[in-house]
KOLTI-642188 format. One record per residue (C-alpha): residue in one letter; x, z, y; residue number from 1. Coordinates in steps of 0.02 Angstrom, whole numbers. Layout:
ATOM res      X      Z      Y   n
ATOM   a      X      Z      Y NUM
...
This chain:
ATOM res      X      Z      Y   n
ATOM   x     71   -526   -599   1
ATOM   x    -50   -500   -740   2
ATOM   x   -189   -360   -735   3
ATOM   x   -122   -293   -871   4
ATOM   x     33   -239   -806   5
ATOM   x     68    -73   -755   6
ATOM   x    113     10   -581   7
ATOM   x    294     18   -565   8
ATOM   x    344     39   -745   9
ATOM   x    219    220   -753  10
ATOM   x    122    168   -890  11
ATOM   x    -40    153   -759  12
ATOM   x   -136     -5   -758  13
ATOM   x   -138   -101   -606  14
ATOM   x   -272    -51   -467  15
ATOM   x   -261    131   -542  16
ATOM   x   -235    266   -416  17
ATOM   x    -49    360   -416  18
ATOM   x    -38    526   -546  19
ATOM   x    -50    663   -411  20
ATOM   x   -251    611   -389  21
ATOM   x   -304    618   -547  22
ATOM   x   -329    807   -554  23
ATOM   x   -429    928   -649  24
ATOM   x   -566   1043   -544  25
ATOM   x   -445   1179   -522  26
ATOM   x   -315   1078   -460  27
ATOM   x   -416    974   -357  28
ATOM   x   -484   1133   -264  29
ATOM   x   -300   1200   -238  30
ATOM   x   -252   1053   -177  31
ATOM   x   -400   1046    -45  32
ATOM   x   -327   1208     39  33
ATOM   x   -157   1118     68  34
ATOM   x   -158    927    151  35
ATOM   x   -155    768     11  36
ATOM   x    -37    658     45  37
ATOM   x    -95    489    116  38
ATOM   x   -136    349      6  39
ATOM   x    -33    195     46  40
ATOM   x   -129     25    -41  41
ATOM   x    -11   -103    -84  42
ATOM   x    -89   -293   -100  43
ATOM   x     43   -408   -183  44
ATOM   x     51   -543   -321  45
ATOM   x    250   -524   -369  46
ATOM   x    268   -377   -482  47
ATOM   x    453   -337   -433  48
ATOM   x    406   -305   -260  49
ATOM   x    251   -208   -311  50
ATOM   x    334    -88   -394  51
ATOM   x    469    -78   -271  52
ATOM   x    351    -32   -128  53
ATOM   x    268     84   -266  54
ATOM   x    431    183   -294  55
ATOM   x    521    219   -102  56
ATOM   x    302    256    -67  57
ATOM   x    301    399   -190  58
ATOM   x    503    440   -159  59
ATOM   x    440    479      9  60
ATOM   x    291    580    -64  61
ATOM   x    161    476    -27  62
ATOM   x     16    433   -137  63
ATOM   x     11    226   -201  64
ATOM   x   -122    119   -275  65
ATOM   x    -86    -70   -303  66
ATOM   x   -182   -229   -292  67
ATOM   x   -121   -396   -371  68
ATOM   x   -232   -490   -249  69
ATOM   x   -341   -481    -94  70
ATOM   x   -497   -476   -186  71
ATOM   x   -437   -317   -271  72
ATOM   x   -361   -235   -144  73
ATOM   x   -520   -253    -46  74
ATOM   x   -621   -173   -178  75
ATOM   x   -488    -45   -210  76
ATOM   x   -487    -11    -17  77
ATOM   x   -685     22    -10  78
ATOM   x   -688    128   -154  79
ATOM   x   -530    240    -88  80
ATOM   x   -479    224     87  81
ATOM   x   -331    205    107  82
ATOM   x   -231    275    262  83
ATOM   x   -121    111    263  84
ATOM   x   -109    -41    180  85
ATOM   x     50   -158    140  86
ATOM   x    -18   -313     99  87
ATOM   x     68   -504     49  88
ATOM   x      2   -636    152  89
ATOM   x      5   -762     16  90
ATOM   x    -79   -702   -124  91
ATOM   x   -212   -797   -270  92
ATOM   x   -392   -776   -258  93
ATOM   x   -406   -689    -58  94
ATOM   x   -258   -708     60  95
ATOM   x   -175   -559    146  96
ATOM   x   -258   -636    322  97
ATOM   x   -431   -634    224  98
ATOM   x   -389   -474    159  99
ATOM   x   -337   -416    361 100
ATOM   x   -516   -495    400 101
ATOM   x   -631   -397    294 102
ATOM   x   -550   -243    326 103
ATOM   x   -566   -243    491 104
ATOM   x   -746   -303    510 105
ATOM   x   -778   -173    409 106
ATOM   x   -690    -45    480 107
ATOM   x   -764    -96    641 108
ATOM   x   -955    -71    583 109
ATOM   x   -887    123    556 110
ATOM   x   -898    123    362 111
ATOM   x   -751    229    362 112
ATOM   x   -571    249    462 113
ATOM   x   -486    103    498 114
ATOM   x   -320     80    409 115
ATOM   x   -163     13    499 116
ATOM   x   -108   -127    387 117
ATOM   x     71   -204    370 118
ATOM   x     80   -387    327 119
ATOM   x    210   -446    217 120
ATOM   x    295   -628    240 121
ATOM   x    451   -734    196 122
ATOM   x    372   -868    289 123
ATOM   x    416   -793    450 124
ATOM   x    339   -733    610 125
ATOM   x    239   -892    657 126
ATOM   x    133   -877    482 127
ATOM   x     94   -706    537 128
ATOM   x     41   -723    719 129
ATOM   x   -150   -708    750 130
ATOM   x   -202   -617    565 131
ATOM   x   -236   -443    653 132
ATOM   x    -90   -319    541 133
ATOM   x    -25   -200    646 134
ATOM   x    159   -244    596 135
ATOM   x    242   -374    504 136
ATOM   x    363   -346    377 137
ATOM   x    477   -495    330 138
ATOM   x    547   -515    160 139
ATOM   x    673   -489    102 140
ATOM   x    681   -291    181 141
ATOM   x    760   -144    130 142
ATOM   x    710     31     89 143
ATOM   x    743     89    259 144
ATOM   x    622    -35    340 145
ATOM   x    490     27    218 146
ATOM   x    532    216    266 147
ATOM   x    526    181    447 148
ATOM   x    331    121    416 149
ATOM   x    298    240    335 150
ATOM   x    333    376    463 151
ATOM   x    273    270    602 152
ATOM   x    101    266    543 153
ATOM   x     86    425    438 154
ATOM   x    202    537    479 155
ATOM   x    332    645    361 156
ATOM   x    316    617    190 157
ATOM   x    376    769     54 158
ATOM   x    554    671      7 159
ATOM   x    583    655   -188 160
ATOM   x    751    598   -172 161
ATOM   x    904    522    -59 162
ATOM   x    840    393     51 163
ATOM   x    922    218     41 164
ATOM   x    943     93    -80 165
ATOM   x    946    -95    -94 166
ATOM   x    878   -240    -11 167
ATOM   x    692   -283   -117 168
ATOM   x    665   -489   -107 169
C-alpha cells in the first residue's frame, strides 16, 4: 500500500483517524455525555484487506484508524490508544510480532491500557505461536469471524447495516 492511499475508499489519508472523531467543540462535549465508540487500529500492508477490516469495523459502529506498517501503527497506537488492534504479521519496515512486542512492553510500564491485539496470518498457526496477540486470525476469514472479535473484546457495537458478507483474502 502506498501512504497516499486513502482508508477504505473515504477520501482519508492513511493513519488518519475514522470521521466520527474529528468533531467540533460542541460536538465533542455532547459526545462526552454519551460513551465513544472504541477505536479499533488496523496494522496491514495489503490495501484490499485494509479497507475490508475498515468497513465491517465501522458497519458494526466502531471507530477505525489504519496503519500500512508496524512502525506506523506503533506511532498511531501511542498517540491514540486504541482499545484493540488487528494487526498483519508480515508487514515492511516493523513486523506484526515487533509490533505485538512494543506494545506490550509498553503497556506493561503503565503508559496507558493495554490493548488486546489480534494477529493476522495466512501462514498458519505455527508462524503465530509465541508473538503474544491475544487471538489469531487466519486469512482468508469472513465478516463473521471479524464480528465475533469484535464483540469478544469490546462488546456491542451500534450496527450500520445487515451483518454478513463475503469471505476477505
Amino acid at each position: 500500500m502506498s501512504g497516499t492511499d486513502g482508508d477504505a475508499g473515504s477520501g482519508r489519508p492513511r493513519g488518519a483517524i475514522s470521521d466520527e472523531e474529528e468533531r467540533s467543540p460542541d460536538e465533542a462535549q455532547d459526545a462526552d455525555s454519551e460513551q465513544e465508540p472504541a477505536l479499533v487500529l488496523i496494522v496491514e500492508d495489503e490495501e484490499p484487506i485494509a479497507e475490508a477490516l475498515t468497513y465491517i469495523i465501522e458497519e458494526a459502529g466502531y471507530r477505525s484508524a489504519a496503519a500500512e506498517n508496524g512502525k506506523q501503527g506503533l506511532e498511531i497506537a501511542r498517540a491514540h490508544h486504541p482499545a484493540l488492534i488487528i494487526t498483519d504479521l508480515m508487514m515492511p519496515l516493523m513486523s506484526g510480532a515487533e509490533l505485538i512486542a512494543a506494545i506490550r512492553a509498553e503497556s506493561g510500564d503503565g503508559v496507558g491500557p493495554a490493548p488486546s491485539i489480534v494477529l493476522m496470518t495466512a501462514g498458519g498457526m505455527r508462524h503465530a505461536q509465541g508473538v503474544g496477540a491475544d487471538e489469531v486470525l487466519l486469512k482468508p476469514f469472513d465478516v463473521q469471524q471479524v464480528e465475533a472479535i469484535l464483540q469478544r473484546y469490546l462488546g456491542r457495537g451500534r450496527r450500520r447495516s445487515a451483518p454478513g458478507g463475503p469471505s476477505v483474502p
